[in-house]
Backbone as ProteinMPNN parsed JSONL, in Angstrom:
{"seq_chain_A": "XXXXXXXXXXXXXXXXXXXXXXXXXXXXXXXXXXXXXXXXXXXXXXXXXXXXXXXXXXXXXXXXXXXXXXXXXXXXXXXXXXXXXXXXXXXXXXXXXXXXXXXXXXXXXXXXXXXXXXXXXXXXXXXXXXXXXXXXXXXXXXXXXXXXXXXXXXXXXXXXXXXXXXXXXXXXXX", "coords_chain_A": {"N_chain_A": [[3.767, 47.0, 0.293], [6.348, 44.557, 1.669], [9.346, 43.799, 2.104], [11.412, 40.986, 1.065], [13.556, 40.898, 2.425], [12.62, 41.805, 5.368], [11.501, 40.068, 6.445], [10.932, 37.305, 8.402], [11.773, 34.205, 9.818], [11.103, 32.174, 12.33], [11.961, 29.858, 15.153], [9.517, 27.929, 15.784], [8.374, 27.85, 18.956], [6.595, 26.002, 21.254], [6.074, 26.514, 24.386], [6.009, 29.309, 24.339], [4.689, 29.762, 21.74], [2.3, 28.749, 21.386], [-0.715, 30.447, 22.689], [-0.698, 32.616, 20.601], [-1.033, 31.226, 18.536], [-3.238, 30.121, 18.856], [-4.653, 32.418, 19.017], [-4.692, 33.147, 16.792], [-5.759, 31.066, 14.757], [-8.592, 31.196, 15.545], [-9.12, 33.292, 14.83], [-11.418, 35.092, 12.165], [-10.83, 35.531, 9.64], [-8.554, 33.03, 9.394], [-9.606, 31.2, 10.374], [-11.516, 30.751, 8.704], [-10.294, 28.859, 6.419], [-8.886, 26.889, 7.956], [-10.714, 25.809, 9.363], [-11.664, 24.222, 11.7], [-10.806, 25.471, 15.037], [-9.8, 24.543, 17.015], [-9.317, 21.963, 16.796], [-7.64, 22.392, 14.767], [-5.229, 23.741, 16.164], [-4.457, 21.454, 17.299], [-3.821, 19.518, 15.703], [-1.795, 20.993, 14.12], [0.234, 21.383, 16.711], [1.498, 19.069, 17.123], [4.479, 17.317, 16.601], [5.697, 17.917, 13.021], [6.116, 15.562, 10.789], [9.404, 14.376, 9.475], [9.408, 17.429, 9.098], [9.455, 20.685, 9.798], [8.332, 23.727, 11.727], [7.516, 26.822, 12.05], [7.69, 30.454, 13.199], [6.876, 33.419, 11.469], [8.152, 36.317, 11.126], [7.54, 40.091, 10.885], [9.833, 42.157, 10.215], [10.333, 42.797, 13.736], [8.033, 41.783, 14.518], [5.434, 38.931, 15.362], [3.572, 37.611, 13.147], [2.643, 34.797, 11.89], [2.319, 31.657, 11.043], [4.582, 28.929, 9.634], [4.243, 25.733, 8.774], [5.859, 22.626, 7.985], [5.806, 19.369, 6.338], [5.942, 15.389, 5.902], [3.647, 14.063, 4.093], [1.705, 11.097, 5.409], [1.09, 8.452, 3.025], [-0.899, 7.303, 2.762], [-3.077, 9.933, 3.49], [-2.138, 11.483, 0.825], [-3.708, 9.244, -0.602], [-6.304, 8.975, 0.465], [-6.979, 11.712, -0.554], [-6.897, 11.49, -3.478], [-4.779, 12.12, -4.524], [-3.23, 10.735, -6.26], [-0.583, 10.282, -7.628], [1.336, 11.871, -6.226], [4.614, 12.022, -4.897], [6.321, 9.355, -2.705], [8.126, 10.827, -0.589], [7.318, 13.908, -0.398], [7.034, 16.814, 0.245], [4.532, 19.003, 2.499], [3.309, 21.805, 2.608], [1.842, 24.228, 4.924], [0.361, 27.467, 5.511], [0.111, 30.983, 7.319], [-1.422, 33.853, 8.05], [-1.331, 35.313, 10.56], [-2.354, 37.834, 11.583], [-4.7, 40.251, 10.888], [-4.156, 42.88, 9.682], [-1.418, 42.984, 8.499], [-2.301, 41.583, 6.547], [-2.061, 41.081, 3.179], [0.195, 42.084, 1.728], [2.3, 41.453, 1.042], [3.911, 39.425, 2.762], [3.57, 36.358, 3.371], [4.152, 35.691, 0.545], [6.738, 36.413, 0.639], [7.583, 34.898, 2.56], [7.37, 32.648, 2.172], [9.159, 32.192, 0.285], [11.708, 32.182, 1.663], [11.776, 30.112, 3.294], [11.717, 28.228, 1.31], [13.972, 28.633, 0.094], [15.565, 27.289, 1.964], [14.704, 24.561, 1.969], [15.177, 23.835, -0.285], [17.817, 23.762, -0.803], [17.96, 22.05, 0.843], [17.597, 19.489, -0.594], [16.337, 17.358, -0.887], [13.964, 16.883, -0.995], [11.484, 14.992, -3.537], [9.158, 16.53, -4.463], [7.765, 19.645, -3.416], [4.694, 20.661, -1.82], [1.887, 22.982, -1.708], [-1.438, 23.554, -0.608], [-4.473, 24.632, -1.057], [-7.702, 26.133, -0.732], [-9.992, 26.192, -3.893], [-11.451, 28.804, -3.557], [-10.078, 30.448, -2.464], [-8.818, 32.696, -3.242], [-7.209, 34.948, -2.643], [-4.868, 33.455, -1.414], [-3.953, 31.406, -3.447], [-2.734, 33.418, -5.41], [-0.544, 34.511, -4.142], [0.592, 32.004, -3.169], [1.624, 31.353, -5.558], [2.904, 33.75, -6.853], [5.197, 32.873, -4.76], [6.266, 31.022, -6.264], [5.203, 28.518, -7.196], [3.095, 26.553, -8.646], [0.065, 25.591, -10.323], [-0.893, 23.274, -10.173], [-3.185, 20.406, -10.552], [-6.873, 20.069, -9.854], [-8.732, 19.228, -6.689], [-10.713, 16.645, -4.756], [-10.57, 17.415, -1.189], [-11.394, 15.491, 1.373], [-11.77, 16.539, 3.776], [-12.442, 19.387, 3.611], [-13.221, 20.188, 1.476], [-13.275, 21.458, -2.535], [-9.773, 21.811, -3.705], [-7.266, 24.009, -5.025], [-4.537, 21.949, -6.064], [-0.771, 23.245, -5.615], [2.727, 23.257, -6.843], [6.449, 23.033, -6.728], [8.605, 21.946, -8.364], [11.686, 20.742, -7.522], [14.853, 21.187, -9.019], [13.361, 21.743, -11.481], [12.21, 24.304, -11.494], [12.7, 27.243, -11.143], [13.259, 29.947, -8.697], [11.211, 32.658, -7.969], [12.733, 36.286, -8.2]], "CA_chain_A": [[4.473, 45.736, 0.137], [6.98, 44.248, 2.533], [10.535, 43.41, 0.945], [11.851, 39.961, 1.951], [14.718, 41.081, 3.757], [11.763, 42.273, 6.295], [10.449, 38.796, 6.692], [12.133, 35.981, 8.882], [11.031, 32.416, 10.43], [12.006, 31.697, 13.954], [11.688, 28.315, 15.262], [8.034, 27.633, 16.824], [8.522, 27.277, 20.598], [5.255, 25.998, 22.148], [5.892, 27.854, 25.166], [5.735, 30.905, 24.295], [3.323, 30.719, 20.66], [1.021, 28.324, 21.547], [-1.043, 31.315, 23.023], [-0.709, 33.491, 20.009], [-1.055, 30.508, 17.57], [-4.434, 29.532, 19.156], [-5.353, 33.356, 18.715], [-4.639, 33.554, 15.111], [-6.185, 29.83, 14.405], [-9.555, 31.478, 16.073], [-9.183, 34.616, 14.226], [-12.452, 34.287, 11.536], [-9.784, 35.256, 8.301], [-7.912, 32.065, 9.54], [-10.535, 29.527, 10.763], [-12.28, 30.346, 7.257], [-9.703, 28.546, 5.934], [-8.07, 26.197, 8.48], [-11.517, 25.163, 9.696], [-12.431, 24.266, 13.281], [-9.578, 25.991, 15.734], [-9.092, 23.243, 18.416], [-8.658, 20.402, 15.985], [-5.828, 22.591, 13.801], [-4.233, 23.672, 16.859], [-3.799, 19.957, 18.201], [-2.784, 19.206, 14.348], [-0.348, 21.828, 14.08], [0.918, 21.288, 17.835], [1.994, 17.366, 16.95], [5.699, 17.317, 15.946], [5.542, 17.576, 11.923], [6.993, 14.184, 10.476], [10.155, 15.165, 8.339], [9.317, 18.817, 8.814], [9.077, 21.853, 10.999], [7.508, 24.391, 11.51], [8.318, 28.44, 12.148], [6.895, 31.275, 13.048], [6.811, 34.224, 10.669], [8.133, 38.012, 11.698], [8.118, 40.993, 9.845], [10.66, 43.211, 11.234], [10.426, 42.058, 15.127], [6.599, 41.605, 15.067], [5.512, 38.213, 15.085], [2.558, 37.977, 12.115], [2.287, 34.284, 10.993], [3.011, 30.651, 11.073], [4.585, 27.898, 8.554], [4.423, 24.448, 8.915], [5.922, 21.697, 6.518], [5.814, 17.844, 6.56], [5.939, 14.513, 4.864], [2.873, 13.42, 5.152], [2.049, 9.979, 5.07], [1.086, 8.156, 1.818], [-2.46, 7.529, 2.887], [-3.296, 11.509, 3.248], [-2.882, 11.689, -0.377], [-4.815, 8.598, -1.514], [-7.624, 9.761, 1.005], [-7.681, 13.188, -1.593], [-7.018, 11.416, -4.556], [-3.533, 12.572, -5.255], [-2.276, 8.954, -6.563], [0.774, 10.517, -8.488], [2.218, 12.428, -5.368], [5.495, 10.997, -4.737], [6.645, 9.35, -1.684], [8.847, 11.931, 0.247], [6.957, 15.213, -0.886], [6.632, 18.235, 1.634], [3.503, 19.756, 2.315], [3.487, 23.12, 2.993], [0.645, 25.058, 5.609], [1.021, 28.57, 5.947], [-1.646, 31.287, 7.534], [-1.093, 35.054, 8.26], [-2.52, 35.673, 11.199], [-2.305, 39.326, 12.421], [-5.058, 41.081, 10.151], [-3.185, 44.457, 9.828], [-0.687, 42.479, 7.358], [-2.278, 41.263, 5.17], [-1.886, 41.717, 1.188], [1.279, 42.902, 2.337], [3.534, 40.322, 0.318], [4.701, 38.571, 3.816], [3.292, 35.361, 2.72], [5.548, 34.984, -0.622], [8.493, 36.704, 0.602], [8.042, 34.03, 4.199], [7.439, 31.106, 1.515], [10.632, 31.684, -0.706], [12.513, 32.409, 2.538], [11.76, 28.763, 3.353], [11.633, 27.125, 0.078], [15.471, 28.537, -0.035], [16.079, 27.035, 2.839], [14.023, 23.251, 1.816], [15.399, 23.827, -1.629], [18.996, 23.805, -0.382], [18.533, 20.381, 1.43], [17.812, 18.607, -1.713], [16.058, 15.724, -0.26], [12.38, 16.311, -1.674], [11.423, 14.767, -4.993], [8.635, 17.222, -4.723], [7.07, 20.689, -2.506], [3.603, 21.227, -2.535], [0.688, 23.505, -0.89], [-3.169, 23.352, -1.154], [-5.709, 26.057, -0.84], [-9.203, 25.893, -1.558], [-10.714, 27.229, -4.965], [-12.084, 30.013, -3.339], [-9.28, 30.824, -1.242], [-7.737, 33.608, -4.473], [-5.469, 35.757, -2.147], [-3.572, 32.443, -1.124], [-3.395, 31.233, -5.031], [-1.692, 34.432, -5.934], [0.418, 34.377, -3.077], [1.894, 30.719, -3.652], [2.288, 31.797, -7.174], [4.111, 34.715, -6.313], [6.147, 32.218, -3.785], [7.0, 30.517, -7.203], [4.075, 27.505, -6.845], [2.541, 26.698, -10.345], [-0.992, 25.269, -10.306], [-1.267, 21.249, -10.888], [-5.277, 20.358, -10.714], [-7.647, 20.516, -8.519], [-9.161, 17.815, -6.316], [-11.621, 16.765, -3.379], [-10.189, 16.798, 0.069], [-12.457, 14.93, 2.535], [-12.361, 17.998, 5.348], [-11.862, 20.741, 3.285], [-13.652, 20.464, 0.059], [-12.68, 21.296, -3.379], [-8.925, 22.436, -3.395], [-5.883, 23.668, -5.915], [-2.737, 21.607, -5.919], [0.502, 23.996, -6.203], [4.162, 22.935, -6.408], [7.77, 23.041, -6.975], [10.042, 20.486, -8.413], [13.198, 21.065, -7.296], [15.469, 21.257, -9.805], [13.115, 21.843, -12.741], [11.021, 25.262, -11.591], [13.766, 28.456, -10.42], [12.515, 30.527, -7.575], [10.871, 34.25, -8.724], [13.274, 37.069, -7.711]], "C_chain_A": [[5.671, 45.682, 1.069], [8.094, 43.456, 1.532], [10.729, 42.136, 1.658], [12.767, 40.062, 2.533], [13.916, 41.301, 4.991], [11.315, 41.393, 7.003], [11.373, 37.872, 7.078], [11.479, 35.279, 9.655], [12.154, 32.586, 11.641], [11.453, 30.587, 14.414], [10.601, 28.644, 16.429], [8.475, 27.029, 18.091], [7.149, 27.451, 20.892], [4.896, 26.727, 23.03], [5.492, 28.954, 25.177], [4.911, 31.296, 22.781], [2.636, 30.158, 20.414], [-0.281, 29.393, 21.467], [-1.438, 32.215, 21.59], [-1.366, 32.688, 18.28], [-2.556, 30.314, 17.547], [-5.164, 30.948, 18.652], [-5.722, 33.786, 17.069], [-5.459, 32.396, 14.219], [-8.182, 29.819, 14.73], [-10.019, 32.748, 15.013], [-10.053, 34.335, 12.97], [-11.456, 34.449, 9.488], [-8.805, 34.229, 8.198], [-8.648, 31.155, 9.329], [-11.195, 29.361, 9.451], [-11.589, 28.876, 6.707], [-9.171, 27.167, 6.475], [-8.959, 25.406, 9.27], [-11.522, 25.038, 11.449], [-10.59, 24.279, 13.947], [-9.267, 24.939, 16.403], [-8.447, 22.223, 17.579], [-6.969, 21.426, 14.927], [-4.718, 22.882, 15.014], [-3.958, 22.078, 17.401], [-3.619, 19.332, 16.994], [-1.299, 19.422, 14.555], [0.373, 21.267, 15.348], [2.264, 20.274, 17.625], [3.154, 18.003, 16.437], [5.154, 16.937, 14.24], [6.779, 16.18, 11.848], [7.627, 14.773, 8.836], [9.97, 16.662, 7.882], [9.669, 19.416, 10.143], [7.965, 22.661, 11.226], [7.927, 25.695, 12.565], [7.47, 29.767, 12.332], [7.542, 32.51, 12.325], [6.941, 36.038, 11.193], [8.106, 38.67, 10.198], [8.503, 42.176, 10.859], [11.001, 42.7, 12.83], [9.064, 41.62, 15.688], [6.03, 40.125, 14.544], [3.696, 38.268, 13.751], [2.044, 36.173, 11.665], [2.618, 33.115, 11.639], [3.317, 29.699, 10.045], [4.631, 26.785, 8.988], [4.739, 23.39, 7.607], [6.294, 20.312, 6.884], [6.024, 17.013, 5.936], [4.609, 13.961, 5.363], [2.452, 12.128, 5.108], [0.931, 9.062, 3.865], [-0.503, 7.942, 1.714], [-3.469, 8.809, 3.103], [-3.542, 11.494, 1.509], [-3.656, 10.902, -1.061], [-5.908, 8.966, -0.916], [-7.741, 11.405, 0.082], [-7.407, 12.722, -3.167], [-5.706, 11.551, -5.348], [-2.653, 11.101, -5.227], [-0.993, 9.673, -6.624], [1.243, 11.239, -7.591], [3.643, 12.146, -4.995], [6.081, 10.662, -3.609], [8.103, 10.339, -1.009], [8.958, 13.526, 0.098], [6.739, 15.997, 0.454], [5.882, 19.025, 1.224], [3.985, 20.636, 3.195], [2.015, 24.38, 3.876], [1.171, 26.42, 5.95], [-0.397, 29.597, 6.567], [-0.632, 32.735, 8.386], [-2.325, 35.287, 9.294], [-2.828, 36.817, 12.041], [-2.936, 40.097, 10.983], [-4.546, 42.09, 9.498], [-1.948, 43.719, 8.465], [-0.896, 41.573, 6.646], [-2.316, 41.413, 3.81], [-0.781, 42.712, 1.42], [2.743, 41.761, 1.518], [4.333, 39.669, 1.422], [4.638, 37.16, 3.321], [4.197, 35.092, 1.786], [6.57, 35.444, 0.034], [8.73, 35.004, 2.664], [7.79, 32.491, 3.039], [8.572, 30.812, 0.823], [11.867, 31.541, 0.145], [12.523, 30.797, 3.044], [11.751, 28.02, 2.403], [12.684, 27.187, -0.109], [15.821, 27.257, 1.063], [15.926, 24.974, 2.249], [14.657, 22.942, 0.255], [16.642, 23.187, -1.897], [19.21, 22.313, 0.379], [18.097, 19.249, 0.075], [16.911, 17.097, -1.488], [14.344, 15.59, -0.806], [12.303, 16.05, -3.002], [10.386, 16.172, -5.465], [7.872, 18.373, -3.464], [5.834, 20.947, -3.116], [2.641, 21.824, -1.309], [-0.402, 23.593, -1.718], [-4.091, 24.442, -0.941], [-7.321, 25.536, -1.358], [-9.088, 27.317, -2.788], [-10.764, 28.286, -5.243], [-10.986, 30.84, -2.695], [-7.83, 32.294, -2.561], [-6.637, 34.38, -3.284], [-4.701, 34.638, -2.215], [-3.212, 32.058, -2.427], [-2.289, 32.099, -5.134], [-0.336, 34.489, -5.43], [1.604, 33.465, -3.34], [2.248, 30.812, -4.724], [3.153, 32.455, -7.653], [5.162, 34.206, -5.695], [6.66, 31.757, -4.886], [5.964, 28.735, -7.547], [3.304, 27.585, -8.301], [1.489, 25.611, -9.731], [-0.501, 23.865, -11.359], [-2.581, 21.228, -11.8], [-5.215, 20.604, -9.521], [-8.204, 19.058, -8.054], [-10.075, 18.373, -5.054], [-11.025, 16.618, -2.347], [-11.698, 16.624, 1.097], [-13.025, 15.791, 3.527], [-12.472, 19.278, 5.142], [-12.564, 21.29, 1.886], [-13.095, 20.668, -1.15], [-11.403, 22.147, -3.295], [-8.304, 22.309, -4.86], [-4.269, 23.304, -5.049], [-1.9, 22.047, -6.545], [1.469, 22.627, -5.892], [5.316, 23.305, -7.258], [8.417, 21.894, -6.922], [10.706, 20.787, -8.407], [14.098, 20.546, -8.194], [14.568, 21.951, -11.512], [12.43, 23.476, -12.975], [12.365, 26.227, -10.57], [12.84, 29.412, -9.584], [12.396, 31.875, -7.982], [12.089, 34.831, -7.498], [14.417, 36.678, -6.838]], "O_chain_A": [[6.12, 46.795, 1.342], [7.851, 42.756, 0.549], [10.287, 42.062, 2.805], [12.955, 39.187, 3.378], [14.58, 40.937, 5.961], [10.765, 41.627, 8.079], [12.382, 37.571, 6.441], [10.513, 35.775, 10.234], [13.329, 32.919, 11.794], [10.317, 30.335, 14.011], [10.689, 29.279, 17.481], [8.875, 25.872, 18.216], [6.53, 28.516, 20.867], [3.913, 27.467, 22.996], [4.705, 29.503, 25.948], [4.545, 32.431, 22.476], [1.977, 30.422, 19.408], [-0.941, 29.377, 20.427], [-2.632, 32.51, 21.526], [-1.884, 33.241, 17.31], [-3.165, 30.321, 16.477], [-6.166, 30.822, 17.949], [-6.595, 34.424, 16.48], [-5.811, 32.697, 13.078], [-8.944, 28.922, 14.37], [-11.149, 32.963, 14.573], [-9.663, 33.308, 12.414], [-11.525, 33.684, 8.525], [-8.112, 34.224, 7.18], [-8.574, 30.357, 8.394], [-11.463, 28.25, 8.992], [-12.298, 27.877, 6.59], [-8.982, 26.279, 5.643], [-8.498, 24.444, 9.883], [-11.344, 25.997, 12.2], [-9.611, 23.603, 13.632], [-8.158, 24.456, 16.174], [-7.307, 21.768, 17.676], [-5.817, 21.1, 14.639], [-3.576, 22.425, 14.961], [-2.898, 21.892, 17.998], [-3.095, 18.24, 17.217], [-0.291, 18.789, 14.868], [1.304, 20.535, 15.01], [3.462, 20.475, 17.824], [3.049, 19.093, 15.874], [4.408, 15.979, 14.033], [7.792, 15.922, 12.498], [7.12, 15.218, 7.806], [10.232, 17.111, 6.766], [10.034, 18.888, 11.194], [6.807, 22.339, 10.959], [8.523, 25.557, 13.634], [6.581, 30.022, 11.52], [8.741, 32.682, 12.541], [6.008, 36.769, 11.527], [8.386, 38.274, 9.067], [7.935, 42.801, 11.755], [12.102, 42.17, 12.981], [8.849, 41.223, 16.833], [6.101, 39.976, 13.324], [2.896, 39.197, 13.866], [0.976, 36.165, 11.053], [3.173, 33.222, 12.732], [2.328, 29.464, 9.351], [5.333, 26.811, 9.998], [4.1, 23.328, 6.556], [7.128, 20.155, 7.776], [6.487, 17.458, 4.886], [4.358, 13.539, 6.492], [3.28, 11.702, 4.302], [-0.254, 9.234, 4.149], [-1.204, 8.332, 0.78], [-4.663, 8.626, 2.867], [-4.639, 11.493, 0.95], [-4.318, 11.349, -1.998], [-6.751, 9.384, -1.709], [-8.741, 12.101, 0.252], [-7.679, 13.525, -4.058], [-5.546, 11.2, -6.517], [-1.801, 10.624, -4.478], [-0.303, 9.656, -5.605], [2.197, 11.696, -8.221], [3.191, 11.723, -3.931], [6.589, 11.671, -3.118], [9.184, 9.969, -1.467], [9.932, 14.256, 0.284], [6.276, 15.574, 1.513], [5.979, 19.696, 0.197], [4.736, 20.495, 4.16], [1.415, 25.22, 3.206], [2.227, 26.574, 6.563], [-1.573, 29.264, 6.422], [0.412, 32.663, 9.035], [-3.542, 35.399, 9.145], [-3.485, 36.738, 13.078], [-2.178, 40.501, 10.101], [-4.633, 41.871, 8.289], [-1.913, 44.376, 7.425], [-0.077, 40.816, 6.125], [-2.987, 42.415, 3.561], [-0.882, 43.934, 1.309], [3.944, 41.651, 1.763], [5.47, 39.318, 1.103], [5.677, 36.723, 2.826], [5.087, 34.286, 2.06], [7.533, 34.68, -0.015], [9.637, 34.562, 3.369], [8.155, 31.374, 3.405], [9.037, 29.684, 0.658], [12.888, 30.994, -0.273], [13.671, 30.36, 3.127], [11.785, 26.833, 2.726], [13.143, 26.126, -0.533], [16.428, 26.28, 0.625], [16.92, 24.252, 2.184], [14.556, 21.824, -0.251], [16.817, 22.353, -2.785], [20.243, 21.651, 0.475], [18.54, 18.103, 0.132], [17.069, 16.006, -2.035], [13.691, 14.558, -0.963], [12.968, 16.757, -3.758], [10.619, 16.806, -6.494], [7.387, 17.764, -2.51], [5.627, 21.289, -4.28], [2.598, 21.31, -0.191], [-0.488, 23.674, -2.944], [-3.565, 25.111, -0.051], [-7.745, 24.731, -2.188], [-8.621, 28.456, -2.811], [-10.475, 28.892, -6.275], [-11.229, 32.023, -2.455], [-6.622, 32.532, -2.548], [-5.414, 34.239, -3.259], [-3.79, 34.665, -3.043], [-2.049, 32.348, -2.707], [-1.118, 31.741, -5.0], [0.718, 34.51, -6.067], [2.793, 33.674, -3.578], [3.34, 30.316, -5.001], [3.979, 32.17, -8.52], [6.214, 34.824, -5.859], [7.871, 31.97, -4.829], [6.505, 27.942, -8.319], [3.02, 28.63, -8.887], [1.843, 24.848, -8.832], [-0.068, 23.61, -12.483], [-2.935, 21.641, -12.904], [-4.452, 20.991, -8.636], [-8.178, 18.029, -8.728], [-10.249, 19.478, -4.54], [-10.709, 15.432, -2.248], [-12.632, 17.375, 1.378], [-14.161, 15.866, 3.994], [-12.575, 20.168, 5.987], [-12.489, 22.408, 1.378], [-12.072, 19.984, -1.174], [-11.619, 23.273, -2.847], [-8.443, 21.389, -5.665], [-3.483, 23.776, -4.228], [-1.759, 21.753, -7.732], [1.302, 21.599, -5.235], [5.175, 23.824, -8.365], [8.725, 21.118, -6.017], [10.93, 21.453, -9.418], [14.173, 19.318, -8.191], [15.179, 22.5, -12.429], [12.155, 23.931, -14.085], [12.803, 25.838, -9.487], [11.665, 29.555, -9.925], [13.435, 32.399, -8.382], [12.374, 34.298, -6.426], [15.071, 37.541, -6.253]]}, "name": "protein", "num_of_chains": 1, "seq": "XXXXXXXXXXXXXXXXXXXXXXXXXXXXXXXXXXXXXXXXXXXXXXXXXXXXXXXXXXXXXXXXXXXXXXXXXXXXXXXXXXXXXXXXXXXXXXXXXXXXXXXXXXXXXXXXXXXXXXXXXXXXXXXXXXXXXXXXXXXXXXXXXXXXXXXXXXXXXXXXXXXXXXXXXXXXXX"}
């Protein structure tokens, strides 16, 4: 296990992790998940709206990327999520250097940013999605502090669980 002092976000420069982003978005413990590489990298690439997005060290080695957004109100009626509330931040995250994974980077790089998103006060609500099947990531966002909604259909992605955090009502583990 990897302590979160170990784990730190540095601001995604294209320049220089395009390259590494595309490798990890290819990588077949990613694409499972994140689906066809070209189309997430020219997702991800796009400036997030009302977000960022960071890449993930542990120690000085880069391992990961986060991305978080608002996204826009037709996203969630295209999956069904009526009751979402307008100015929620979705949360994408994806470990992509084999060698660390099940290594607790993931929660300790999600609470390290949820401090940070927590601290600006401005979302009614934080939420990330996973598929079903997708149990390491469950545990993970659960561990991040992410409590299981329901579940629903997304259009590109199939059946998924909806986590989140209401800020103010749900305290951050550890």
């Amino acid at each position: 296990m990897t302590s979160d002092a170990e784990i730190g976000l540095e601001p995604f420069d294209a320049a220089d992790h395009t390259g590494l982003l595309a490798r990890w978005l290819r990588a077949p413990h990613v694409a499972r998940w994140w689906g066809n590489p070209d189309r997430a990298l020219a997702e991800v690439l796009r400036p997030p709206a009302g977000g960022g997005h960071a890449v993930i060290v542990a120690g000085s080695t880069a391992v990961g990327y986060l991305r978080w957004e608002v996204p826009p109100r037709q996203a969630f009626a295209e999956a069904g999520l009526h009751e979402i509330p307008d100015g929620t931040l979705d949360i994408e995250i994806a470990i992509g250097e084999p060698d660390f994974l099940g290594r607790g980077i993931g929660p300790a790089a999600l609470r390290r940013l949820l401090g940070r998103l927590l601290r600006r006060g401005d979302a009614p609500l934080i939420m990330i999605c996973t598929s079903v099947h997708n149990c390491p990531a469950i545990r993970a966002y659960e561990k991040a502090g992410f409590k299981r909604v329901r579940q629903f259909d997304d259009p590109g992605y199939g059946r998924m669980w909806l986590l989140t955090i209401e800020p103010g009502k749900q305290p951050l583990p550890g």
